[in-house]
N, C-alpha and C positions, 0 to 999 in steps of 0.2 A: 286702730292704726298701728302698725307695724313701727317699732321704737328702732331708732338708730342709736349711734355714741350717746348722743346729748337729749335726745328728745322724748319727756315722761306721755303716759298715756294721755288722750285728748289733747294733742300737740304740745302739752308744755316742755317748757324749755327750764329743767330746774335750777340751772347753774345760773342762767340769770334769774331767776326769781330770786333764789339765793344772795346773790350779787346784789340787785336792785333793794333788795329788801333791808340788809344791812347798811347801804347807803344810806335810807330812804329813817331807818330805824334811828340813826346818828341824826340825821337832820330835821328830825321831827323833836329832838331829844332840845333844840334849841328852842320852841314854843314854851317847853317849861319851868322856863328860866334856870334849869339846872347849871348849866356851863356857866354862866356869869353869879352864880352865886359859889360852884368852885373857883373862879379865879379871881373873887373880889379878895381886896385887901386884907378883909378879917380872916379868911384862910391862908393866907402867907404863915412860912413855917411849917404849914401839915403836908402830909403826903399827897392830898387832893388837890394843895394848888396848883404844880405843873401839870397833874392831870387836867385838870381845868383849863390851863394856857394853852393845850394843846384845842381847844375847840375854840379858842378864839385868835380872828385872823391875823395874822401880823401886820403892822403898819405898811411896811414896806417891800423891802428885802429878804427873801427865805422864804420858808416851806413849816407850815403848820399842816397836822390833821384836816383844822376846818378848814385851808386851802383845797383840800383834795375833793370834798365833798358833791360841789356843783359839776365840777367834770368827770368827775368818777360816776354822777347821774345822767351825764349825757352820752357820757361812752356807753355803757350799756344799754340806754335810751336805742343807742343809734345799732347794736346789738340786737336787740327786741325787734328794733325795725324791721328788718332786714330778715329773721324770721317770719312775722308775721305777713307780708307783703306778699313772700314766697309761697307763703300757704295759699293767701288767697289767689294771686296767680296760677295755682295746682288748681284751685276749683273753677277755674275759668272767668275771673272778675277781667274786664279788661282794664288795659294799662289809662286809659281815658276816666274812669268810676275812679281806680287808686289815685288819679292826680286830684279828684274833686273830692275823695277822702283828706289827702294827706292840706289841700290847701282849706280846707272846712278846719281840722286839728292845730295848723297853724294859726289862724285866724283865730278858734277858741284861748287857744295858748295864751296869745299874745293879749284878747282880749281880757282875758282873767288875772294877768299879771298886771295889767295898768288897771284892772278893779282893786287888787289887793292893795298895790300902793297908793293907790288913792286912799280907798278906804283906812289905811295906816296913819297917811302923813294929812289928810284933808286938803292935797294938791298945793301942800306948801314942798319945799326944799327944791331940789336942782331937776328943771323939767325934764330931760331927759335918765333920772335916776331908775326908773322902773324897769331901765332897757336891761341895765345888771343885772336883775335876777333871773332865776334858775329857768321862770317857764317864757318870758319874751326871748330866752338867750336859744330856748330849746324851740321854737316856734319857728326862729330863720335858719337852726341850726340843721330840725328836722329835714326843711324844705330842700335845702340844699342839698343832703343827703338823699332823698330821694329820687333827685330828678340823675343823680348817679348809680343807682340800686342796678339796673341792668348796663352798666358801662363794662369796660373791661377795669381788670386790678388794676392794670398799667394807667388809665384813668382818674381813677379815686385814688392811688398814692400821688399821681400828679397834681389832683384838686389840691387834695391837701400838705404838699410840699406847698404848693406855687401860693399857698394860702399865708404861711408860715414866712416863705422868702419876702410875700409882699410886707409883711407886717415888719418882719427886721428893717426893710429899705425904706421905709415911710417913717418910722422910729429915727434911721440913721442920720438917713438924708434929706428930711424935712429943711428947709432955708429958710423959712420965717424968721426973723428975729424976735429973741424973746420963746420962740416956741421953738428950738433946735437944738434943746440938751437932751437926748434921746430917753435918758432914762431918769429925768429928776420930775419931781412930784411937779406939776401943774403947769411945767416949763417943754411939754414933747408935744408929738404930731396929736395926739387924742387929745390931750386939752385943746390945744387950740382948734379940732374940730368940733369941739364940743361949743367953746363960744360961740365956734360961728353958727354953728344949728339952734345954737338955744341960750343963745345972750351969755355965757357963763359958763365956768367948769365947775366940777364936783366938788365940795367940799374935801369929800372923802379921798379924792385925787381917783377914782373909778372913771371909765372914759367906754363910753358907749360903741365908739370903732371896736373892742372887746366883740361883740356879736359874730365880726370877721375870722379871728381866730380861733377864738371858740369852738367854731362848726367843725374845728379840724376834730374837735374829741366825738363826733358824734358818726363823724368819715371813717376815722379808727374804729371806730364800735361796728360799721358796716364791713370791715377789713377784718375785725376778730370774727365777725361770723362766718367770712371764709372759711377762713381756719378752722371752727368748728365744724364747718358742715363739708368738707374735703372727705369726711369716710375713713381718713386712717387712724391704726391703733392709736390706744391710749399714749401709749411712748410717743409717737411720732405728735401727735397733736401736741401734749407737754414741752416737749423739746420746743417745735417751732412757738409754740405763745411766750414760752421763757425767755429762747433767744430773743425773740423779736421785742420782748419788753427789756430785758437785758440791754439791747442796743440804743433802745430809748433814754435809760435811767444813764446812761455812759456818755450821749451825746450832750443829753439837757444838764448835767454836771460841766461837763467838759466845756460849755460854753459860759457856763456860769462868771466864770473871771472875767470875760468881753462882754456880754449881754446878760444881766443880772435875772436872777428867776426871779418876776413878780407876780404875783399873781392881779392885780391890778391894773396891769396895761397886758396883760395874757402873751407876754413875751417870747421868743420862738424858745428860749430854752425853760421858761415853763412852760411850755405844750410839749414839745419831746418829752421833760423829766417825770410832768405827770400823765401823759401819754401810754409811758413806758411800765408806770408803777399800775396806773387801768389794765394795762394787757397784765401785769405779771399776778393782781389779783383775783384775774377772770382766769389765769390758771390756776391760784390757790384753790378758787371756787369747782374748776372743773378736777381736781384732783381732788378734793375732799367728795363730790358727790358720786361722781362719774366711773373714779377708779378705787376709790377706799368705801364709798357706798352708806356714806352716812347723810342719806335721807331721812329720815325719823328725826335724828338728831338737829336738822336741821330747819326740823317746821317750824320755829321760834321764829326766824328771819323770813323765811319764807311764805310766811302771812302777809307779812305786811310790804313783801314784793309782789303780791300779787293784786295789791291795792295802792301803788305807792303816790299815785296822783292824786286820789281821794283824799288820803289819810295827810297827806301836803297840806289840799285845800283846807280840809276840816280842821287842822289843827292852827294852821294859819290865819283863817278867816275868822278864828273866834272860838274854836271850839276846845281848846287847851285852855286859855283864859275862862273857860266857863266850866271844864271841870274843877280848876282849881278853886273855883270858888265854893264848888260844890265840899270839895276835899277841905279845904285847907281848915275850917272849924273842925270837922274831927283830929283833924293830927295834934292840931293847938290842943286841944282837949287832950288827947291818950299822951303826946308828946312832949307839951310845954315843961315838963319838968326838966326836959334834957337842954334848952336852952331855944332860943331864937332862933340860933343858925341851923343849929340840927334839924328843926321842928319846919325849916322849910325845905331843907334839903329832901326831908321824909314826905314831904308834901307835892314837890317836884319829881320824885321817883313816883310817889303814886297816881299823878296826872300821867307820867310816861307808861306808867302800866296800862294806864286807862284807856291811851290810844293803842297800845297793842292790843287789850281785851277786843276792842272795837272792831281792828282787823281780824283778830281769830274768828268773833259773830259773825261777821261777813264770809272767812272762810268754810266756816263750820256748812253756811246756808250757801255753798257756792253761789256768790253774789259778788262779780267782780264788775266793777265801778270803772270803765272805760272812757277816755276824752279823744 
């Protein structure tokens, strides 16, 4: 196949791989209890606690690392898309087979993510809590983005404006009593949808209408693959993904002092802010591989974007919990002299190795694990 700006031989797309993989590499890094064993109490003092703090999510108000995570995977999710789609419409798939792909993929989606949580909680806590995570969020989020793939631009920024505006006016102007403080924990329009669907709000104050604006990261992911795939220089493409994330990270600031960035109720100025900081890291990505040309360099991440659903499930569903068990007797063994803490930390790094070896295996045997 004849390679353009962005696209590796056999259609890969390295800059999201790249992208995906790094994302995907942080969020797999939470199965091995390493984050909560940097930000627990007995590390306060070292240099690793605010490390640590930064993976874990803020109660409320502001902007952590591990905010960025779930939408920084669906922007490039909806990125991937939007390639992949393309191709197979080049071979002649008609548009009828990709609706019956894309709604098979959401339907697994969704159905894996109420297996996971069940399987986690044993269908105790807040019924509708499974809706928050990453693969039910990405199952409505996908759908919707697809059924836009062939619209015009002027369309898909519309979706996802008019997506953004309805969530601010439902937040402002909710008039229920009781449920009409736009932005206080358990007191807005999401809680009190959520009672009414399911007896009850979140503990966590997490609010399931979240699926609505959500999908706007995964429209933007279809909107950055414009842009990559427009055909002009390196400068030119650079410029517009910077601008255009530029104008995101300025807006969703800018609003911040009237509509607070939460990531909790997925606020219009936390969609703009990290909206904005997705586009500007899918330039980092395309400037480091695209125009500085450090692919080598980057097959560490790039393994495990080329798996990143898999290596999700597997480490989620059990299979981090089961290398540590495997590990954690030799560390205590070679380790224990260095203390408790240490000796799990070293044990949590090597479960995290563990699942990257796994992707490398798979990469190594070209074996990529598709949902």
């Amino acid at each position: 196949m004849r390679e353009n700006n962005v696209m590796l031989r056999e259609g890969r797309v390295l800059s999201v791989d790249l992208y995906r993989g790094v994302v995907m590499f942080l969020l797999i890094g939470r199965a091995t209890g390493l984050y909560d064993l940097l930000a627990s109490p007995a590390m306060e003092g070292t240099v690793l606690h605010p490390i640590g703090l930064q993976f874990m999510h803020l109660p409320w108000h502001g902007l952590r690392l591990a905010d960025l995570a779930q939408p920084f995977f669906m922007f490039i999710s909806g990125v991937a898309m939007a390639f992949s789609y393309e191709k197979r419409w080049e071979r002649g798939e008609s548009w009828r087979d990709s609706l019956r792909r894309a709604l098979r993929r959401s339907f697994l989606l969704l159905a894996i993510g109420w297996a996971l949580y069940f399987a986690g909680s044993n269908g105790r806590g807040f019924k509708g809590e499974f809706l928050n995570d990453i693969l039910p969020q990405l199952a409505v989020a996908s759908l919707i983005a697809f059924l836009l793939l062939r619209r015009a631009v002027q369309t898909q920024i519309g979706v996802a404006l008019g997506l953004i505006i309805l969530t601010e006016s439902l937040y402002r102007f909710w008039p229920v009593s009781g449920y009409n403080q736009p932005f206080t924990p358990g007191h807005n329009f999401g809680a009190w949808l959520d009672t009414v669907l399911f007896g009850s709000a979140s503990a966590e104050n997490l609010v399931t209408f979240n699926l609505v604006p959500a999908s706007t990261f995964v429209i933007l992911g279809v909107l950055a693959a414009r842009l990559l795939k427009n055909g002009r220089p390196h400068k030119k493409m650079l410029a517009n993904l910077i601008g255009t994330g530029l104008v995101g990270v300025a807006l969703g600031l800018s609003l911040d002092p009237v509509t607070p960035v939460i990531r909790k109720l997925c606020t219009s100025s936390f969609v703009l802010l990290v909206g904005g900081l997705a586009i500007l890291s899918l330039a980092l990505g395309y400037w480091l591989i695209d125009v500085m040309k450090f692919r080598k360099r980057s097959v560490f991440f790039i393994v495990v974007g080329m798996n990143p659903l898999f290596i999700y499930l597997f480490a989620l569903s059990g299979g981090a919990d089961w290398l540590y068990r495997i590990v954690v007797p030799f560390i205590i063994a070679l380790s224990g002299w260095m203390g408790e803490g240490p000796a799990l930390i070293l044990t949590s790094l090597a479960v995290w190795g563990l699942l990257w070896a796994l992707c490398y295996w798979l990469y190594r045997r070209k074996i990529f694990i598709r949902i």
